[in-house]
C-alpha positions as CSV (number, residue, x, y, z in Angstrom):
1,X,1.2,-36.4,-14.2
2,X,1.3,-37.8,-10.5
3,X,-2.3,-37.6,-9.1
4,X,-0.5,-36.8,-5.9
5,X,-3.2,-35.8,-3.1
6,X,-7.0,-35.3,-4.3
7,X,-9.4,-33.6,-2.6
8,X,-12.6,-31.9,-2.8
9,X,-13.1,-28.7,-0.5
10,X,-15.2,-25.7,-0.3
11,X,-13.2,-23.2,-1.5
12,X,-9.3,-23.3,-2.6
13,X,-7.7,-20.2,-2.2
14,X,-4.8,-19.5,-4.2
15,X,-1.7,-17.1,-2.9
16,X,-1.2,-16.2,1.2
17,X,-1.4,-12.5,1.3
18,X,-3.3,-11.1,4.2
19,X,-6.5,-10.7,2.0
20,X,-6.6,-14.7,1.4
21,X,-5.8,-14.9,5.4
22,X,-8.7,-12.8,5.5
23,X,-10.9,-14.8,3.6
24,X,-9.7,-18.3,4.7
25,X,-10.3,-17.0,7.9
26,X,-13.9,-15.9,7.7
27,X,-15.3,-19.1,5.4
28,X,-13.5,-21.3,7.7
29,X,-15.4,-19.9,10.7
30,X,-18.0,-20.5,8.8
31,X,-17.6,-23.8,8.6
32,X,-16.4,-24.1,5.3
33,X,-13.9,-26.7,4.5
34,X,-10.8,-24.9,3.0
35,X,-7.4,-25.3,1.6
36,X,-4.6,-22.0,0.8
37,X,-1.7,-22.5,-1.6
38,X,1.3,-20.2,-1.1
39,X,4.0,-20.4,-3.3
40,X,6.7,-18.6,-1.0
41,X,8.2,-20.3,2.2
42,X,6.3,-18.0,4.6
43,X,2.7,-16.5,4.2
44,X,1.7,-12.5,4.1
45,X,2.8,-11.9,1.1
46,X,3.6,-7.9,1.1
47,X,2.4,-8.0,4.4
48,X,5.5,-9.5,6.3
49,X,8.3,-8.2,8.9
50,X,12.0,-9.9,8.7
51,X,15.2,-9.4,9.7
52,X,16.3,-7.6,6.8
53,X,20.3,-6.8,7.7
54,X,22.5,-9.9,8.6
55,X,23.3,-10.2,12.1
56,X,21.1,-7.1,13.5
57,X,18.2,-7.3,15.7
58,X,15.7,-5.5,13.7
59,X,12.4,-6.6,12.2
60,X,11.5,-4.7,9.3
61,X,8.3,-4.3,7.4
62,X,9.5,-5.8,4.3
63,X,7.0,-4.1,1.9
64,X,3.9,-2.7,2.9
65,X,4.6,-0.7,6.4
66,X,1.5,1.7,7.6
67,X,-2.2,0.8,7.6
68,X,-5.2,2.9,7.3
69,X,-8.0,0.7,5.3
70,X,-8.5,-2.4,7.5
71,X,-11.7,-1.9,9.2
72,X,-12.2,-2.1,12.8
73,X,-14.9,-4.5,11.8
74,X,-12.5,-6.9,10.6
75,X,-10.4,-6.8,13.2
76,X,-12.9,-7.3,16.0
77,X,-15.1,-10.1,14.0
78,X,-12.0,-12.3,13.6
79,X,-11.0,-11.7,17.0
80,X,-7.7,-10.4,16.1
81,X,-4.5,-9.7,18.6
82,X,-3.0,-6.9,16.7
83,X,-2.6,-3.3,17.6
84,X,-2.6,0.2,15.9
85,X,-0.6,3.1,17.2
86,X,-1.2,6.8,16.1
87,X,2.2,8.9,15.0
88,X,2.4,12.0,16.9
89,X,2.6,14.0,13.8
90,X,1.1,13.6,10.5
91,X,3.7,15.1,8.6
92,X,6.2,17.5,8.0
93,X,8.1,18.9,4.8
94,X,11.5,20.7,4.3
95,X,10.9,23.4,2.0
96,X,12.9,23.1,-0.8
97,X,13.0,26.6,-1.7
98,X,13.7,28.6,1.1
99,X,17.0,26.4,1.6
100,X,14.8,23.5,3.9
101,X,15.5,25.4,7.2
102,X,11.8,26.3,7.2
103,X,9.5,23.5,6.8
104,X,5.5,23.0,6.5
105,X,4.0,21.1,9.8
106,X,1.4,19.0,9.8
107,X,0.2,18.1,13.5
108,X,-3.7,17.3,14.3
109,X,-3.2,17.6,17.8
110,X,-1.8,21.3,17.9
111,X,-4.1,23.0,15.6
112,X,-2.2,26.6,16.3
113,X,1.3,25.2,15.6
114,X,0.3,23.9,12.0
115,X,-1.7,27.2,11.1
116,X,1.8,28.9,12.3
117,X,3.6,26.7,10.5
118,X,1.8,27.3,7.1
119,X,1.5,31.2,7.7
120,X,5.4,31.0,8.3
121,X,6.0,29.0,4.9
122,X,3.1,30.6,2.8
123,X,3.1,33.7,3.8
124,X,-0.5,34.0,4.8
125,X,-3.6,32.6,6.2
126,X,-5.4,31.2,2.8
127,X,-3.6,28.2,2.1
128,X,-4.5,26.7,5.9
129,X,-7.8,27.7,5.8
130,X,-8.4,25.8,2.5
131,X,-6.0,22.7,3.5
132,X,-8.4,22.5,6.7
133,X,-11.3,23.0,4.3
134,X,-9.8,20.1,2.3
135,X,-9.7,17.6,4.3
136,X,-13.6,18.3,6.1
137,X,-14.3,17.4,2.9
138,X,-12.3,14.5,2.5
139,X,-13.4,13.6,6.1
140,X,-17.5,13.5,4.7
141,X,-16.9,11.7,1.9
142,X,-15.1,8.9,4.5
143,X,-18.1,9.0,6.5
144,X,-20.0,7.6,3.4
145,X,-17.3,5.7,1.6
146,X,-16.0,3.8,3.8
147,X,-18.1,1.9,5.5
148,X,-19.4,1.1,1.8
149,X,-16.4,-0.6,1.1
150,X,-17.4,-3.7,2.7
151,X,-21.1,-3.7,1.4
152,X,-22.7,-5.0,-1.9
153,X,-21.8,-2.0,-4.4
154,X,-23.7,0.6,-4.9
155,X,-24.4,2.3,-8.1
156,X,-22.3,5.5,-9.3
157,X,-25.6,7.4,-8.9
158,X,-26.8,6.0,-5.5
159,X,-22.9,6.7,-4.0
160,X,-23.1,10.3,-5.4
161,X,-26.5,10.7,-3.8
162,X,-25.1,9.9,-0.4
163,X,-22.2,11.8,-0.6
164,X,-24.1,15.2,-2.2
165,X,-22.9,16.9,-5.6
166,X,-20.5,19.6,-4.3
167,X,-17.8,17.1,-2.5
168,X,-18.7,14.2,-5.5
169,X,-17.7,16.5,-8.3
170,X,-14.6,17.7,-6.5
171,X,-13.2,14.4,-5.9
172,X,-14.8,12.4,-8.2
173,X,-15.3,14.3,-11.5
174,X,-11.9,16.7,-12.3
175,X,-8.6,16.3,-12.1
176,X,-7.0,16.4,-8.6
177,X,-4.6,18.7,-10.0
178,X,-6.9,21.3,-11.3
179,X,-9.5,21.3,-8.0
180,X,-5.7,21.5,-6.0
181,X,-5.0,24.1,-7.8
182,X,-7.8,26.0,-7.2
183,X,-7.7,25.9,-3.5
184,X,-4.2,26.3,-2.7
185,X,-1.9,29.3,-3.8
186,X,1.2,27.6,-2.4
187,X,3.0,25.3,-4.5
188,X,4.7,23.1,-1.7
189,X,1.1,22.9,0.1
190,X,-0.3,22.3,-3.3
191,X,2.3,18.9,-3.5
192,X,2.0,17.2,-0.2
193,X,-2.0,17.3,-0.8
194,X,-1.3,16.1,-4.0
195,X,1.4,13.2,-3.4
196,X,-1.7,10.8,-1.8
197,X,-3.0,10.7,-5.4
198,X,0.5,9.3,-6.4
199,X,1.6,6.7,-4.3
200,X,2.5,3.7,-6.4
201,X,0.8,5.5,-8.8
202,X,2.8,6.6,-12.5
203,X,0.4,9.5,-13.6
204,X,0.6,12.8,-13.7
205,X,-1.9,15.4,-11.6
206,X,-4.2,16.7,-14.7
207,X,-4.6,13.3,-16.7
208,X,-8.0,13.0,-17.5
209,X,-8.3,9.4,-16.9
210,X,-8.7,10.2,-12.8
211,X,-6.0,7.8,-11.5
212,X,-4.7,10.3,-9.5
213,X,-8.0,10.7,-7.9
214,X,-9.0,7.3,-7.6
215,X,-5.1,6.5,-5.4
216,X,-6.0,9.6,-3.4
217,X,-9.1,8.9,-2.3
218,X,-8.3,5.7,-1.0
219,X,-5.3,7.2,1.0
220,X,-7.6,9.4,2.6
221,X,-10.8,7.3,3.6
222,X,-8.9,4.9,6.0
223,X,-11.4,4.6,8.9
224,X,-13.1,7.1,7.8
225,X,-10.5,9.8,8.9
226,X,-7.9,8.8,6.3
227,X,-5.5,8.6,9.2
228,X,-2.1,6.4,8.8
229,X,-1.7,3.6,11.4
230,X,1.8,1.7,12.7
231,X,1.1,-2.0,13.1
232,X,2.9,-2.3,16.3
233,X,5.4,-5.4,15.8
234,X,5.6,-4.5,12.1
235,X,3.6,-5.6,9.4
236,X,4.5,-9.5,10.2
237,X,2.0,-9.4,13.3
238,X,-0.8,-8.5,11.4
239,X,0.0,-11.9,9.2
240,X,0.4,-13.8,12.2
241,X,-3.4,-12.5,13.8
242,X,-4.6,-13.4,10.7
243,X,-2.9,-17.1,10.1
244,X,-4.1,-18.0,13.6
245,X,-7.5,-17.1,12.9
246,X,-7.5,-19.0,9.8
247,X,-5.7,-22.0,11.2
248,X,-8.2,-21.8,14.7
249,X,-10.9,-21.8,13.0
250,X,-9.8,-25.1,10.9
251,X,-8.6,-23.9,7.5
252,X,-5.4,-25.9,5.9
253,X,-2.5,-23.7,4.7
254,X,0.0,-24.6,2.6
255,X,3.5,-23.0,2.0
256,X,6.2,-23.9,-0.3
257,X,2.9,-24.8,-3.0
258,X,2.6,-23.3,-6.2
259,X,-0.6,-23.3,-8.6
260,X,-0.4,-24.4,-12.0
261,X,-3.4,-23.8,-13.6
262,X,-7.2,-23.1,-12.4
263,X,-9.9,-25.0,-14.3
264,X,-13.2,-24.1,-14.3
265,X,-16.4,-26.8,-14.3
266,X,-19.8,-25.7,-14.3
267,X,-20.3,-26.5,-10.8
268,X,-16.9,-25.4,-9.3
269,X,-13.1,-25.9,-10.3
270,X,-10.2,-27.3,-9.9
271,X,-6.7,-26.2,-9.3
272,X,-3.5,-27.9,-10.5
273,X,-0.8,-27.5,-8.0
274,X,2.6,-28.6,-7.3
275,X,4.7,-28.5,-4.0
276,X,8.1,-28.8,-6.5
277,X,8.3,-32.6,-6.5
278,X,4.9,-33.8,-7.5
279,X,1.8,-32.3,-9.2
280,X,-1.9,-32.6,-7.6
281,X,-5.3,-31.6,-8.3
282,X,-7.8,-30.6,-6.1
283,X,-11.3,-29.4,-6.5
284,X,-14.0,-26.8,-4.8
285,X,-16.9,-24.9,-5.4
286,X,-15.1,-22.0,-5.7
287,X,-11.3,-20.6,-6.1
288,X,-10.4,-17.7,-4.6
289,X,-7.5,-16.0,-5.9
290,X,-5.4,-13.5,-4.3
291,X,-3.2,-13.1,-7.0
292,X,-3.4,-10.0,-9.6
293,X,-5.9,-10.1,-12.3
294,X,-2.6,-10.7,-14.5
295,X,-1.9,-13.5,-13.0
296,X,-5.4,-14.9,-12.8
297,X,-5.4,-14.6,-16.8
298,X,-2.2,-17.0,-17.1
299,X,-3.8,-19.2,-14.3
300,X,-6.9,-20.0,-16.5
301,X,-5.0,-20.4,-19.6
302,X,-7.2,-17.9,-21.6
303,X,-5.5,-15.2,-24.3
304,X,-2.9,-12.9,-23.4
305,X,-4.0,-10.8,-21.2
306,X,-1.6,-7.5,-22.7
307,X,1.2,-5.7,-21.1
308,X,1.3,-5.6,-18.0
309,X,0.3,-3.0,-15.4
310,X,3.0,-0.9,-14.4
311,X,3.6,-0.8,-10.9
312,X,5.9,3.3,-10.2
313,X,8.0,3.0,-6.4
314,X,11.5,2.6,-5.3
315,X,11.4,1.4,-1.2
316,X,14.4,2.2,0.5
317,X,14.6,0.4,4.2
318,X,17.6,2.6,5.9
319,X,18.6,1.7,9.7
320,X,20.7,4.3,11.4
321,X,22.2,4.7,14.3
322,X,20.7,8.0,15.3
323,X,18.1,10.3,13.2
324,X,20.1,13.1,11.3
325,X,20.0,16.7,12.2
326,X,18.3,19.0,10.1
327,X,18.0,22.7,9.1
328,X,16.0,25.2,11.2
329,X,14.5,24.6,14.8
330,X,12.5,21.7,14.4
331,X,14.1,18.7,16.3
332,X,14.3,15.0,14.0
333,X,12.2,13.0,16.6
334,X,9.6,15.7,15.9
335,X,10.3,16.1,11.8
336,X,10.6,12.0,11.7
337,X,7.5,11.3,13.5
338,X,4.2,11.6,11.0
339,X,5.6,11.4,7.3
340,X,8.6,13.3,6.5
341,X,7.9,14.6,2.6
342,X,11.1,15.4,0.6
343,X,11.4,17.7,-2.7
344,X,7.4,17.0,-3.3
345,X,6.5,20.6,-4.4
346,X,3.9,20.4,-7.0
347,X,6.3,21.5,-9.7
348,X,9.2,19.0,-8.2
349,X,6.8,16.1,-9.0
350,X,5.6,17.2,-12.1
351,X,9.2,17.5,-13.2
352,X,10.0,13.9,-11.9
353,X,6.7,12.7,-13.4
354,X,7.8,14.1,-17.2
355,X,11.5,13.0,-16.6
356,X,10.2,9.3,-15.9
357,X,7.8,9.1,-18.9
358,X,10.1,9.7,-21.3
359,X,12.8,6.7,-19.6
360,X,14.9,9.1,-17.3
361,X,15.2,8.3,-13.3
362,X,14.4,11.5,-11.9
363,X,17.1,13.7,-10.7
364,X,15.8,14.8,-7.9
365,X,13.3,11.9,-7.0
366,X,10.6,13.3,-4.5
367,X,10.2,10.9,-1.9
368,X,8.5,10.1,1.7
369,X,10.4,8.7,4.7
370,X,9.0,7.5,7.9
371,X,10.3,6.2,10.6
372,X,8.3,3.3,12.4
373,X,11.2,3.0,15.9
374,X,10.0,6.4,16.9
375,X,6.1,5.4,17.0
376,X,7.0,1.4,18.4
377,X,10.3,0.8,19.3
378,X,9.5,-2.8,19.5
379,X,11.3,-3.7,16.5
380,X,14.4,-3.1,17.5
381,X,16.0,-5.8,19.8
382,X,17.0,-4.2,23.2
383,X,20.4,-3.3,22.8
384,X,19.2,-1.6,19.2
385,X,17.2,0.7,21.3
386,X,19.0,1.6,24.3
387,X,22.1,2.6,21.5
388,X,19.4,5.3,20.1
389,X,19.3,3.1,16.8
390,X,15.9,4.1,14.3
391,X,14.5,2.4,11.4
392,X,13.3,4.8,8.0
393,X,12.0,3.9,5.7
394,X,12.0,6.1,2.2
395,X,9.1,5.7,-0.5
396,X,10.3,7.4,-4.0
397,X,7.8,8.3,-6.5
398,X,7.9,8.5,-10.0
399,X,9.6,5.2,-10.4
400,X,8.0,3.2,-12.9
401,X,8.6,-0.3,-14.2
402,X,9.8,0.8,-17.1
403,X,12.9,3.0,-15.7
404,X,14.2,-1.2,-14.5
405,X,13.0,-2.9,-18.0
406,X,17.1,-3.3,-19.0
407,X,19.9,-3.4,-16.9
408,X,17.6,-3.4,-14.1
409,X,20.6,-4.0,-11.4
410,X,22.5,-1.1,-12.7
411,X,19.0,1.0,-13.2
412,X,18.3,0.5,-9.2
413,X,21.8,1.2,-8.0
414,X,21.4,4.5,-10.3
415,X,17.8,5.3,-8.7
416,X,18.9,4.1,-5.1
417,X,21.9,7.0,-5.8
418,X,19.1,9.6,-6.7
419,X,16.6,8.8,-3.9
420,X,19.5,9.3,-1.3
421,X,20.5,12.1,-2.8
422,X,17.1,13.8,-2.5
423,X,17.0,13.1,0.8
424,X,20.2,14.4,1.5
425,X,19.7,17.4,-0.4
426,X,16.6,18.4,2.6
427,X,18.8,17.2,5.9
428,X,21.9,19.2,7.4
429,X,24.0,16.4,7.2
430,X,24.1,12.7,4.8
431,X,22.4,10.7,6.1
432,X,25.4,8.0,5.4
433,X,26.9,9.3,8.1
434,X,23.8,7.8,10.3
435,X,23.9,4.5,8.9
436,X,25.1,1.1,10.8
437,X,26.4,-1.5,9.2
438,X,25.1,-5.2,9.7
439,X,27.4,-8.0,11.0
440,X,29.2,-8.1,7.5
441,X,30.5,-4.9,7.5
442,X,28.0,-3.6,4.7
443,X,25.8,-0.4,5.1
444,X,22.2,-1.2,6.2
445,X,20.5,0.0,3.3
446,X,18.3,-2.4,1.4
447,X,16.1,-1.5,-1.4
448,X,12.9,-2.6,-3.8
449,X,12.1,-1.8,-7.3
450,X,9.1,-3.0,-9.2
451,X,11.4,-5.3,-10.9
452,X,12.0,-6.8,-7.6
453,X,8.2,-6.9,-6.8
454,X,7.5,-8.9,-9.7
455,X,10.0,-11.4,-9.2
456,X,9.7,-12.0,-5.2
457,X,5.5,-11.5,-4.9
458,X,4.1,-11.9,-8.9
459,X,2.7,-8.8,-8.8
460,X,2.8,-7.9,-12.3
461,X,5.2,-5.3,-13.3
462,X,5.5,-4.7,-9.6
463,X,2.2,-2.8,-9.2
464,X,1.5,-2.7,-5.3
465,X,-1.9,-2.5,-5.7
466,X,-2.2,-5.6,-8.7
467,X,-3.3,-3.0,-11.4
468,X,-4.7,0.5,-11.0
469,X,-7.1,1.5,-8.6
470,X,-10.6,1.4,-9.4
471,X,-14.0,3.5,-8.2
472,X,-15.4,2.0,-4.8
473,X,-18.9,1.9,-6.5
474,X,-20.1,-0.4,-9.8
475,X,-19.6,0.9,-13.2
476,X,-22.0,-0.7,-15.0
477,X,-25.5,-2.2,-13.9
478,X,-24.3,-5.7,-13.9
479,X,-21.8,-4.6,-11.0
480,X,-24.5,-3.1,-9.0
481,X,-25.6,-5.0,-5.7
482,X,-22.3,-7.3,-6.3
483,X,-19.1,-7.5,-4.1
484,X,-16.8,-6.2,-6.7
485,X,-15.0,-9.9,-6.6
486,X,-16.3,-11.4,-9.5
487,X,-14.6,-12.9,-12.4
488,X,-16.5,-14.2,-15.6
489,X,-16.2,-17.4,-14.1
490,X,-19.4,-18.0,-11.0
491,X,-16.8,-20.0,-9.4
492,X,-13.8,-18.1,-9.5
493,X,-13.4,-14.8,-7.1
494,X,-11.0,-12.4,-7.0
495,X,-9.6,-12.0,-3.3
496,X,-6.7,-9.8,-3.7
497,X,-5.9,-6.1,-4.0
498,X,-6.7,-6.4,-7.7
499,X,-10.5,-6.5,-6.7
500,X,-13.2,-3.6,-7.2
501,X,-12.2,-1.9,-3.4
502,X,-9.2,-3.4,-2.9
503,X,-5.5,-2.6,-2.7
504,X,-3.3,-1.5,0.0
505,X,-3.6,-3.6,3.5
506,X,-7.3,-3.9,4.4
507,X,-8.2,-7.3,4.3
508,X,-11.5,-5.3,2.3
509,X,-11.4,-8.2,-0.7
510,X,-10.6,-11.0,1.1
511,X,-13.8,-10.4,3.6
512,X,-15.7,-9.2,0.5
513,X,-14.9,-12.4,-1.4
514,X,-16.0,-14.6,2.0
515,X,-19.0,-13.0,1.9
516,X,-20.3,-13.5,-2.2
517,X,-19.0,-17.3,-1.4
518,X,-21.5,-17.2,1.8
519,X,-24.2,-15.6,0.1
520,X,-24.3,-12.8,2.5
């Protein structure tokens, strides 16, 4: 093997993502001598904006595209030159059974509109009255969770101490389905509560192992209203903040570098790497990883790890030349502005949810669409938006790895069908007749599987959050007063969303994992 370059550093971090941006950021402005290896050609990992369609002005986020769990603390201790806008609307949903020209509204800022909306579409009063009772509770348990999230963990007792037993047991203790359920009467209200506990989640809403739960309570804790931000730029500006703090404050990243293996010594390790001509070795005190745990197991060479997780999403990035009409009154810049919820009923996803388990692509895949133009036009080049051009983007549920483990090109174009479909099914119009076509003639339509996860990012079986969510508090007493970044290794950290409190963009693990290196 050629040496190639040998060093000795402080820390190595291994993969780009924002979270090992994050960290290499803070140890570096620390003073801590550090190297990143990222074996892509750009850094940011999921977090990313390009030019998806040939030959049209429009920077797309790639992967991940809203933000709601990177601390303002983050933000201002790095310094960072990156902006959040609010969406006008939080959300609104065709309803599927009354022929979609009614539809449930969702708006914080007019209070009497959404109780008018949900009296129109339920019938009665209840249903908003508990939905508003809902989410006070949702908005306590933020105010406790998350500023925990980047603190030493706290014990399962001490968190449900500070949070009191009534809202604990209702998020924490029974099924999401079953406490949804009881609260609301209305099936479609019943699903849009309940599609935050699926998101890149495959599970149903009464499993018993919580992992509905655990995904919706970290969709609705983001800075501590659980409210859904648009990086303004795309997702790609957030990356750049975060590589120019890094690479200010003095910390060397490397693209185009792949890691080999990680090697652990009692006082630190060392990682084999190789930039695709030549192998090297380099040594620190400690490795941070931001790749899955999956990954981490192959790194250190120890026994299989098992099947992988399995990662359940089809992304859909659609640009059109105008937003398509729908049913009823409500105008599509209004519809289109919060998140737009298609067939998501809590029977529609249940169906979806059983079809799936058993190998089937839904038929009717309930999905999400938002559109990011309408909130920051900025990512369409000029003559984009003076033409009325809008991005949307469309996140299907109930799409697991496992629907892709054969013919996966045939099985995407099959659930790329479906998922258009679906949408269709809720608009007045197809929405092919809104799309433009990029400088080759083809539709603008470009789509993501967890198959194509795995392969373009190494997240195993193209789970968006490395492996499934886990509590924001220690589950045993070794965990307790810990960062949740640990590995059985003292010099190996997790970084990545595959940490206790990670997942989704937050830069949560990579700080957390700064901070054990630091001793803080």
């Amino acid at each position: 093997m050629n040496a190639g370059r040998h060093g000795h550093y402080d820390a190595i971090i291994v993969g780009g993502g924002h979270n090992a941006l994050t960290a290499a950021a803070y140890l570096a402005r620390a003073g801590r001598s550090c190297l990143l290896l990222e074996r892509r050609p750009e850094l940011g990992g999921a977090a990313v904006s390009e030019q998806v369609f040939a030959g049209v002005p429009a920077r797309l986020s790639s992967y991940s595209y809203l933000v709601s769990l990177l601390p303002q603390m983050i933000v201002e201790e790095l310094q960072l030159a990156v902006r959040l806008a609010r969406r006008s609307v939080s959300s609104y949903t065709p309803d599927p059974r009354g022929g979609t020209a009614r539809g449930l509204l969702v708006d914080e800022n007019d209070p009497l509109a959404t109780a008018a909306s949900f009296n129109a579409v339920t019938g009665g009063e209840h249903d908003y009255a508990a939905w508003v009772e809902l989410y006070e509770l949702t908005r306590r348990v933020a105010a406790v969770v998350f500023p925990s999230l980047t603190e030493r963990l706290l014990s399962r007792a001490q968190l449900r101490c500070a949070i009191g037993a009534a809202d604990w047991d209702a998020l924490f203790e029974r099924p999401l389905g079953d406490v949804l359920g009881e609260r609301f009467q209305d099936d479609l209200v019943k699903g849009v509560a309940l599609t935050d506990g699926l998101i890149g989640t495959f599970t149903s809403a009464a499993e018993p192992h919580l992992l509905a739960n655990r995904c919706f309570l970290y969709h609705v804790i983001g800075r501590e209203t659980g409210e859904w931000l648009v990086p303004v730029g795309g997702m790609g500006t957030l990356t750049a903040a975060l590589r120019e703090a890094a690479a200010g404050a003095g910390a060397e990243l490397r693209c185009r570098v792949e890691a080999l293996s990680i090697e652990p010594q009692q006082d630190g390790a060392t990682v084999v790497f190789t930039d695709g001509a030549a192998e090297s070795r380099a040594s620190a005190r400690h490795v941070l990883v931001g790749a899955a745990p999956h990954e981490l197991s192959r790194l250190l060479g120890g026994p299989d790890p098992g099947s992988a997780p399995e990662g359940s999403q089809l992304k859909v990035n659609l640009l059109l030349s105008r937003l398509p009409r729908l049913r009823g009154k409500i105008a599509p810049e209004r519809a289109f502005a919060g998140t737009f919820h298609v067939n998501e009923t809590a029977a529609q996803l249940q169906r979806a949810y059983g079809q799936a388990a058993v190998g089937r692509i839904p038929d009717l895949p309930p999905c999400e669409a938002y559109c990011h133009s309408l909130t920051d036009p900025s990512i369409l080049g000029p003559e984009l938006r003076d033409a009325g051009a809008q991005t949307l983007t469309v996140f299907a549920l109930h799409m697991p790895a496992r629907l892709f483990a054969g013919d996966a090109a045939r099985a995407k174009q099959a659930a790329l069908e479906a998922t258009l479909a679906s949408l269709d099914s809720v608009l007045a119009e197809p929405i092919a007749d809104c799309l433009m076509s990029d400088g080759d003639g083809h539709p603008c339509v470009e789509a993501r599987t967890p198959a194509d996860l795995e392969s373009e990012l190494r997240m195993p079986g193209g789970h968006i959050f490395h492996r499934d969510l886990s509590w924001p508090f220690a589950e045993d007493d070794a965990e307790v007063g810990r960062w949740g970044v640990e590995t059985e290794h003292p010099a190996v950290l997790l970084c990545g969303a595959g940490a206790r409190r990670g997942g989704g963009v937050s830069g949560i693990p990579g700080r957390n994992a700064a901070m054990a290196v630091l001793g803080a």
